[in-house]
Steps between C-alpha positions, in 0.01 A plus 500: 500500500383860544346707813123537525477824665138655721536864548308806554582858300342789612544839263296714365639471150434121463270378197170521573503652811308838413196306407468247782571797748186654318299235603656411856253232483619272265752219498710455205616119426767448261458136356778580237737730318641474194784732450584442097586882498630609843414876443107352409452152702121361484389416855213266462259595854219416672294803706353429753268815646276765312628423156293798346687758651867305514436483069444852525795561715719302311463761196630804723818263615787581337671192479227322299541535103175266491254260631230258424289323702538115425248361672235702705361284827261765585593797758746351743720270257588584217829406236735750381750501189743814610782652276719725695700751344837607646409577928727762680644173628567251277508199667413277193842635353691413751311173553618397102868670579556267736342169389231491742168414455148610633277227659192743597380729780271734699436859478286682760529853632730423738764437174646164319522126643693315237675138435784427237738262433879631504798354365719539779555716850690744281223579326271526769708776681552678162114515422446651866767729514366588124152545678636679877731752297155629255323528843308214535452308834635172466389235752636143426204211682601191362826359334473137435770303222331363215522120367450330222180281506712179438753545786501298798366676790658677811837526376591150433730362165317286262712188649408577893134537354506196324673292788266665725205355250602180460648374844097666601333301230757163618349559820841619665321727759258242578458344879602269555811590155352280159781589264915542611761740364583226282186486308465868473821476327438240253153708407714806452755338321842582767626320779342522824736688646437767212108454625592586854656796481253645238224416726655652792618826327109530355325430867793797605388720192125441525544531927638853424298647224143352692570616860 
């Protein structure tokens, strides 16, 4: 399971920052970024703000090789298909380097908000020393430990979920009790002794990861 990271960058040499700070006005949503070629990644965008003069803008900025508009919602929204050529920092390098990958953002004037998923701590403290030692303001918001979508919740094992299940569904924590340790057991298939402890250890587990 990896790390999903919220931080905020602030430098004058991240992509695209010349042409939103040309048009203070506008906020810069990052939906998603596809980073193929590290030294050219494809940020696919949505403006929101005076998209006339952020187009214009985004042909002085040197970090964009090219854009497109993809889909035009009139002044204040519009969609944005971005190829970035090599930035004076190179995140999107360092992003590939170290198995990480980039789950979208904000830019305004006031610099980067982003979100990515990293592989481990390690790697976290690599990509923001990467980022501190270039110049960049590094500000870490959020850390939060990713899980897999078919993992039992707040930290339990697959057996204290499933006891935890099935002495609920046996009507275990009724009032007044409907099922005994017994019959837990014989629905999970061990002894109810087995059934005891895994429900205790799972009410410990869920007590501490809830509260």
């Amino acid at each position: 399971m990896g790390l999903i990271a919220e931080f905020q960058h602030n430098s004058p040499d991240m992509p695209l920052t010349d042409a939103v700070a040309a048009v203070p006005d506008v906020t810069l949503y990052i939906d998603r970024i596809l980073v193929v070629d590290p030294d050219r990644p494809v940020v696919l965008c949505r403006v929101i703000g005076d998209e006339e003069r952020f187009s214009a803008a985004l042909a002085d900025d040197p970090t964009v090789e090219m854009a497109e508009t993809i889909d035009a919602g009139g002044d204040e929204d519009a969609m944005y298909r971005i190829r970035l050529r090599n930035p004076p920092l190179p995140i999107y390098r360092k992003y590939v380097e170290l198995g990480t990958t980039p789950l979208g953002g904000i830019v305004t004037v006031d610099g980067w908000w982003a979100r990515a998923r990293f592989p481990d701590r390690e790697a976290l403290a690599e990509y923001r020393a990467f980022c501190t030692e270039r110049g960049s303001d590094f500000k870490l918001e959020r850390l939060t430990r990713e899980s897999a979508s078919d993992e039992p919740p707040f930290g339990l094992t697959r057996e204290q979920y499933e006891a935890l299940v099935e002495a609920r569904d046996a009507g275990y924590f009724a009032v007044p009790r409907a099922a005994s340790t017994e019959e837990v057991g014989d629905r999970l298939g061990i002894s109810a002794p087995s059934a005891s402890e895994r429900l205790r250890r799972g009410i410990d587990r869920l007590l501490e990861n809830a509260l």
